[in-house]
C-alpha positions as CSV (number, residue, x, y, z in Angstrom):
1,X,-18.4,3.0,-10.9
2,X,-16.3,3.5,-14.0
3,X,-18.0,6.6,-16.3
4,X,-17.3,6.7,-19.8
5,X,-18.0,10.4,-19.7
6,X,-14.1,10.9,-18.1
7,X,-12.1,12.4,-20.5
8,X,-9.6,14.3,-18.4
9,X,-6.2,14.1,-19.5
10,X,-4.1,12.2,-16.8
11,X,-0.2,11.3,-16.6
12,X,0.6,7.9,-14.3
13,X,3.7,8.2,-12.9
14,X,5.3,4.7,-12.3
15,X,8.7,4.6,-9.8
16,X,11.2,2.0,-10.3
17,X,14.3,1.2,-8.4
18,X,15.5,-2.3,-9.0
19,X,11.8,-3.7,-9.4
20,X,12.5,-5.9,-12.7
21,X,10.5,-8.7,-11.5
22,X,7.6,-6.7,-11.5
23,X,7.6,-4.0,-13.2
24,X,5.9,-5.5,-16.4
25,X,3.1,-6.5,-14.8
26,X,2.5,-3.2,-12.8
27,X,2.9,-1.2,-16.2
28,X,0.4,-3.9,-18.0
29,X,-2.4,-2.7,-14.9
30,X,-2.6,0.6,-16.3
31,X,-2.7,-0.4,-19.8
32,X,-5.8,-2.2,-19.1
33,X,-7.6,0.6,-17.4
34,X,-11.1,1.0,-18.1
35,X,-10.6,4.4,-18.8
36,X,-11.2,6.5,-22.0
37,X,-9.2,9.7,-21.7
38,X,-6.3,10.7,-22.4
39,X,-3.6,8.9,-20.8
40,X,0.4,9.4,-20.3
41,X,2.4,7.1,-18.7
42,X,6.2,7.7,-17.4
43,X,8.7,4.9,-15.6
44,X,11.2,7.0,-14.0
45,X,13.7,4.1,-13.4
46,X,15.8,5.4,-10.3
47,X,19.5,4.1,-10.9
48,X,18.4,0.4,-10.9
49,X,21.1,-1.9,-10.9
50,X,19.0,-4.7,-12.0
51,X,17.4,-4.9,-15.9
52,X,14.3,-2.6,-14.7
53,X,15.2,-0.2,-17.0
54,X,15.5,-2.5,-19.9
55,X,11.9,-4.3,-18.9
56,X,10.5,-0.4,-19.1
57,X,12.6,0.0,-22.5
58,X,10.9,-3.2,-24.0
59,X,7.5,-1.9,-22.9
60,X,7.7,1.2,-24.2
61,X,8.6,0.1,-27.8
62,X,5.4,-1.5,-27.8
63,X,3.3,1.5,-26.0
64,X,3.1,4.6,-27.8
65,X,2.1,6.7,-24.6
66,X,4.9,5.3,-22.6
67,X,7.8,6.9,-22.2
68,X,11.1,6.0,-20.3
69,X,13.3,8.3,-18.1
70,X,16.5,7.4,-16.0
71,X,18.6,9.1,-13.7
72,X,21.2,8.3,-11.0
73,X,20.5,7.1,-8.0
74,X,18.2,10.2,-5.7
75,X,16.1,8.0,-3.9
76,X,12.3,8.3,-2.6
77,X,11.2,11.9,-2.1
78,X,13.4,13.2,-4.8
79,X,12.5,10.8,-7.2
80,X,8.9,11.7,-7.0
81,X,9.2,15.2,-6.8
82,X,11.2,14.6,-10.0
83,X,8.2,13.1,-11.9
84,X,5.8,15.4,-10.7
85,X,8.4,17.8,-12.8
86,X,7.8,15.6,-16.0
87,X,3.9,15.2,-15.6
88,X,2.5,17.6,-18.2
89,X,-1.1,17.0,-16.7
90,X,-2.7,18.4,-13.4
91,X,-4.0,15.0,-12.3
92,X,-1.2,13.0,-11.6
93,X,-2.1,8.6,-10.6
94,X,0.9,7.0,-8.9
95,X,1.8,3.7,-9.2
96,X,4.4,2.1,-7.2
97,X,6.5,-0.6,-9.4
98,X,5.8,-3.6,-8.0
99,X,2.2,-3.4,-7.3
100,X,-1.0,-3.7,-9.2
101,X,-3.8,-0.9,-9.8
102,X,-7.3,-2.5,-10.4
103,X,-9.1,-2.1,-13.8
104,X,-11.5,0.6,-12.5
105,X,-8.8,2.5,-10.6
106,X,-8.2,5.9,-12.9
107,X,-12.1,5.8,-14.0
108,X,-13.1,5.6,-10.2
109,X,-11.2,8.3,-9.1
110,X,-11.0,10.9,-12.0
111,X,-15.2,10.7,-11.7
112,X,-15.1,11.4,-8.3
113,X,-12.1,14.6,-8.4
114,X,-14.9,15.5,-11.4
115,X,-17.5,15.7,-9.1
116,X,-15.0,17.3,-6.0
117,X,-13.3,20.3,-6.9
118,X,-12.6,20.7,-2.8
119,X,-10.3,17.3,-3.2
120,X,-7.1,17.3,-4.0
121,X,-6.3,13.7,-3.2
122,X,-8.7,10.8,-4.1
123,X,-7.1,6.9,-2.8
124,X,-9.4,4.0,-2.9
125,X,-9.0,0.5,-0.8
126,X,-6.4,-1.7,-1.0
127,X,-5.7,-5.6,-1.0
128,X,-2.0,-7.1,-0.5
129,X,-0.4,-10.1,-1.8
130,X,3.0,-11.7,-1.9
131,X,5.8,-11.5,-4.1
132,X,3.9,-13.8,-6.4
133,X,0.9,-12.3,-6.8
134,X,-0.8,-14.6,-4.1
135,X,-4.0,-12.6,-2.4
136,X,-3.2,-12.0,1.1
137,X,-5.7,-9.6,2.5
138,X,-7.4,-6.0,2.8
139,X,-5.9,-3.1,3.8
140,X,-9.0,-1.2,4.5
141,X,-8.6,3.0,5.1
142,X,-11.6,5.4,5.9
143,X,-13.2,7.3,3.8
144,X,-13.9,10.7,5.1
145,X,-11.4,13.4,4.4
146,X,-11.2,14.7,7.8
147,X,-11.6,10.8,9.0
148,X,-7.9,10.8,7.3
149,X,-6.7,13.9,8.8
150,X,-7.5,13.0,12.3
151,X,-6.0,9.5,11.9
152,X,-2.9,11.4,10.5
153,X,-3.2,14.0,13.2
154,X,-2.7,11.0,15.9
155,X,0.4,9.8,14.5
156,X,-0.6,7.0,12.4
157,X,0.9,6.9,8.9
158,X,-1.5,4.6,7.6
159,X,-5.2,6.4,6.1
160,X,-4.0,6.8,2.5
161,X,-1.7,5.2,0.0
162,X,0.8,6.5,-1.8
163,X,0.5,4.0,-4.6
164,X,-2.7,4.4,-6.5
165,X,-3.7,7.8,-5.2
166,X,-4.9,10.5,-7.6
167,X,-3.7,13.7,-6.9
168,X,-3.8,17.3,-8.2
169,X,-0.4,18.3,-9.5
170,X,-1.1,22.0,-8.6
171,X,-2.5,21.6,-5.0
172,X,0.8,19.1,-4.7
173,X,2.9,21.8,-5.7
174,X,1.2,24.5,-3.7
175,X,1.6,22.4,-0.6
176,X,5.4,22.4,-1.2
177,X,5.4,18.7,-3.0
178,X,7.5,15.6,-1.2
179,X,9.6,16.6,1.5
180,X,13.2,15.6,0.4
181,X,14.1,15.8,4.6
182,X,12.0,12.4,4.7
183,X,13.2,10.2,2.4
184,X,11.6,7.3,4.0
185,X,8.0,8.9,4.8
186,X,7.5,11.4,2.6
187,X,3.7,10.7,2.0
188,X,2.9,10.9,5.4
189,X,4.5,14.2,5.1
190,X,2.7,15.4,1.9
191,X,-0.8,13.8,3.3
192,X,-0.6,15.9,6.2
193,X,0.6,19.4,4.4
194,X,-2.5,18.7,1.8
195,X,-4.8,18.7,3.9
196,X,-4.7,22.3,5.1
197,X,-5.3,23.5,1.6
198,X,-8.0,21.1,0.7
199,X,-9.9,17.7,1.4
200,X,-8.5,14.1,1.1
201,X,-10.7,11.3,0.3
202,X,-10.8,7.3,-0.2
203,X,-13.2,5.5,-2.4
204,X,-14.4,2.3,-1.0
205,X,-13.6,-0.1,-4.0
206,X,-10.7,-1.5,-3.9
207,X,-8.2,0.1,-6.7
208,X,-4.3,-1.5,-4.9
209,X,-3.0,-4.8,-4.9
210,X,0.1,-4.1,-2.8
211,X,3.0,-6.2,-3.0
212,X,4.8,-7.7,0.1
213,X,8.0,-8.6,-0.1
214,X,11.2,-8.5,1.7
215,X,12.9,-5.9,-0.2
216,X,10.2,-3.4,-0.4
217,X,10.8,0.0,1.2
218,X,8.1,-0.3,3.6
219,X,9.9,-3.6,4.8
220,X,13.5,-2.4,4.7
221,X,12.9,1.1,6.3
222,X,10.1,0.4,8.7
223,X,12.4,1.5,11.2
224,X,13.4,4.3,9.9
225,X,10.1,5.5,8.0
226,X,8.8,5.0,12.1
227,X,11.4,7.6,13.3
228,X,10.8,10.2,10.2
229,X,7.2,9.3,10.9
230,X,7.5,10.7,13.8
231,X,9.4,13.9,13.5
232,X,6.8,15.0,10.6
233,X,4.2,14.3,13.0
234,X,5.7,16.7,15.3
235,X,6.3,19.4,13.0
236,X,2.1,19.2,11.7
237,X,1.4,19.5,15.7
238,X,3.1,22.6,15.8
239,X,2.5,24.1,12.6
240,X,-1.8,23.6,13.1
241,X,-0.7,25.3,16.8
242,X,-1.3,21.8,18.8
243,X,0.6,20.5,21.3
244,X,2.7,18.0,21.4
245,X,1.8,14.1,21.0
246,X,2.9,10.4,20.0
247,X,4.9,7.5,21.2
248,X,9.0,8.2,21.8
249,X,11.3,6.7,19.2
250,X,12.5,4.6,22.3
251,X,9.2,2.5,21.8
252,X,10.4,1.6,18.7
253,X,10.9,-2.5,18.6
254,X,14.9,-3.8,18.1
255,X,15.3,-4.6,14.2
256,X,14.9,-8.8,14.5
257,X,11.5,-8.1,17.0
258,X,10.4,-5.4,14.7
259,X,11.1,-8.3,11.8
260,X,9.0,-10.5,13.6
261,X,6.4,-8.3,14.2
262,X,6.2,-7.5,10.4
263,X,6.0,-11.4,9.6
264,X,3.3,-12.0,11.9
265,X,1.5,-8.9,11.0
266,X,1.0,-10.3,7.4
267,X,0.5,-13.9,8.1
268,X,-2.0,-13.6,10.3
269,X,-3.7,-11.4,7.8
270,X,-4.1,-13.9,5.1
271,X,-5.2,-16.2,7.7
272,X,-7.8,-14.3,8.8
273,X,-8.5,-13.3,5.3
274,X,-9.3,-17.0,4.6
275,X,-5.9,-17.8,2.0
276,X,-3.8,-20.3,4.1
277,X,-1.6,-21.1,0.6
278,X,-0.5,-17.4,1.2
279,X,0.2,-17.7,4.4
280,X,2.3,-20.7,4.4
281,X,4.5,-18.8,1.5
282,X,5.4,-16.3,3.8
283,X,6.3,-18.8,6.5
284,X,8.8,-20.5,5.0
285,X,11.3,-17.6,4.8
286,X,9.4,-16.2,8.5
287,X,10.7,-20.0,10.3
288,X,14.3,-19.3,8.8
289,X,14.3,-16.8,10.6
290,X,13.0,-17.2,13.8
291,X,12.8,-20.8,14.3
292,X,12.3,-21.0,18.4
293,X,9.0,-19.1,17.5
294,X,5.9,-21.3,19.0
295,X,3.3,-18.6,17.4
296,X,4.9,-19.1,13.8
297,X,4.9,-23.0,13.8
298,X,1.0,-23.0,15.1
299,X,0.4,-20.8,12.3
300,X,2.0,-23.3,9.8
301,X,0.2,-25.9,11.2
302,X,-3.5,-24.2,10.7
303,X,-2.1,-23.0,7.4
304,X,-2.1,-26.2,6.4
305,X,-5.1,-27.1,7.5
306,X,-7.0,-24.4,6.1
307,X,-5.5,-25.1,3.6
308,X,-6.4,-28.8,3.0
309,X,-10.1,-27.7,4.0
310,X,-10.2,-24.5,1.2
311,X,-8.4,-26.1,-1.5
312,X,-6.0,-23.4,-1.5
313,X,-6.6,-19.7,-1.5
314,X,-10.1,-18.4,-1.0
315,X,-9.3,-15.4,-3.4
316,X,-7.8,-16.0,-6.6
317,X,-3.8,-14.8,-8.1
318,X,-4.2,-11.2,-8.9
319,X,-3.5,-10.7,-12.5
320,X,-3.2,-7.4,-14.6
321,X,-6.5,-6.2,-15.9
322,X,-8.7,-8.6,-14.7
323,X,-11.7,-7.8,-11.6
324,X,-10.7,-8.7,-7.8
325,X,-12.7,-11.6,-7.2
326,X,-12.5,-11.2,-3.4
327,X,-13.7,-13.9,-0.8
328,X,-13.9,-13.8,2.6
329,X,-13.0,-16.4,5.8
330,X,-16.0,-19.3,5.9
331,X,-17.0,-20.3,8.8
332,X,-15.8,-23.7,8.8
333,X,-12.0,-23.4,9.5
334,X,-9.2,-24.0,11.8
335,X,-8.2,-20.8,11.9
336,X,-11.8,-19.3,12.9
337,X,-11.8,-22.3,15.4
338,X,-8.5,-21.2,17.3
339,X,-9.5,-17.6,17.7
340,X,-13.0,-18.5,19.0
341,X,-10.4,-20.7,21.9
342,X,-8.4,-18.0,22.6
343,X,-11.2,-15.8,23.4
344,X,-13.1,-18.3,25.2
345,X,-9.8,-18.9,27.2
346,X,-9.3,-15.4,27.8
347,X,-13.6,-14.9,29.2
348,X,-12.7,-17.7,31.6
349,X,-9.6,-16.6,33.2
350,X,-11.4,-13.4,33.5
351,X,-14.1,-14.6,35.3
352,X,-11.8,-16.9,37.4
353,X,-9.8,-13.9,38.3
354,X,-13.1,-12.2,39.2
355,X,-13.7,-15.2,42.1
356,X,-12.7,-15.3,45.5
């Protein structure tokens, strides 16, 4: 819950590299934080070639706490270790550029790093959505610190975000900040290196509405954030004395499988999530692309369905500074219908298997 009793000073550092479709919008998120204290924000716009750094020029002549840096093209990991140079505060809230941060986000977590002078890193839930702003569905991470290490520890880059995560500037810094090695998973890297000087943590409300789009980094450099991923993963084995662990690169998909993969990933997570309209936006582009696939055009078809049945989207457009209004899959729908056949397909070929 948001205190009004949180009055510590806190810079949000906003990333932009050709993001000018959305960069308004995720600057407008922070502006409408329910959050008293003192707050800084700085776009560092990263060589854009696009009018990002004009969008973040317009905004700041209307913000008086905002201020505007550029620089040439240095990508990822130097670019944040670059802001975390500019921040004049210790707690530091990232924002990637083209997501949202929930009204309650800085509130939430500055309360809780109050209360947890052990933390160093406080994240909070997340919810995606497409390009548009359409809801797709949760991303859900746990919630205990060493919860986070351990899922770390296995090799799975995926129990904290980098975009709305609170951190200390001085435990960042002490832990050697973003690794400029991995450009493409330096998180993972600094999520792992934290850790062993102090506790991570996740708040369950949901503070991230995280864009997915084609051209986002975790799209383009799945791959290689995969292979990065993996060599960081290594190097926290052996530096916490454990052996070795994880999958081979090898088991890493070819680019238009891994494309697939990605697609079906989503989609079936805003069908699930009960928002067919979202669905269907991402299958458009998805049946370009891989026409011959049977699994895609079934899902067109109970997107459409559901989405005749629903009316559209069971959880609204996400908008700057207004509350999640979240809803879940009813029971009435063709999507919860074909899962419940595939699983009572799959219980009777087991047991026909199990006969003589």
């Amino acid at each position: 819950m948001a205190d009004a009793t949180c009055v510590d000073p806190v810079t949000v550092v906003i990333p932009a590299y050709n993001l000018d479709q959305y960069l308004q919008d995720a600057i407008e998120s922070v502006l409408k934080q329910q959050y008293d204290g003192p707050l800084s924000i700085i776009v560092l716009d990263d060589g854009s070639t696009d009018r990002s750094l004009q969008v973040a020029h317009q905004m700041a002549d209307k913000v008086s706490n905002l201020k505007v840096v550029t620089q040439t093209n240095q990508g990822r990991a130097r670019t944040r270790n670059r802001m975390l140079e500019l921040a004049e505060t210790d707690l530091v809230a990232w924002l990637d550029g083209d997501d949202l941060a929930a009204p309650s986000w800085l509130a939430d977590q500055i309360e809780y790093l109050q209360g947890h002078p052990e933390c160093v890193a406080v994240g909070g839930q997340g919810y995606s959505m497409t390009a548009s702003g359409n809801a797709i569905g949760p991303i859900t991470h746990p919630l205990n610190g060493n919860e986070i290490d351990q899922r770390h520890l296995s090799g799975e880059a995926n129990a904290f975000f980098q975009s709305c995560v609170l951190v200390r500037k001085s435990a960042v810094l002490k832990a050697g900040g973003y690794d400029e090695r991995y450009p493409c998973a330096e998180d993972y890297s600094l999520w792992l290196r934290l850790a062993e000087i102090g506790q991570l943590a996740n708040l369950p409300a949901c503070h991230l509405c995280y864009r997915v789009h084609a051209t986002s980094a975790n799209w383009t450099l799945n791959i290689d954030q995969r292979t990065q991923g993996h060599a960081i993963h290594q190097e926290a084995l052996k530096r916490r004395g454990l052996p070795p662990g994880g999958k081979l690169m090898e088991e890493i998909p070819p680019v238009k499988k891994d494309d697939w993969n990605r697609r079906l990933f989503w989609i079936n997570i805003a069908l699930k999530s009960g928002n067919p309209v979202s669905a269907l936006q991402m299958l458009g582009p998805t049946l370009k692309r891989h026409p011959g696939s049977l699994i895609m055009w079934l899902a067109a078809f109970v997107s459409v369905a559901d989405m005749v049945i629903f009316l559209g989207n069971r959880t609204a457009k996400f908008v700057p500074g207004k509350s999640l209004q979240i809803h879940s899959l009813p029971r009435l729908s063709f999507y919860r219908a074909g899962r419940g056949l595939v699983r009572a397909r799959r219980r009777w070929r087991g047991g026909a298997d199990a006969n003589p």
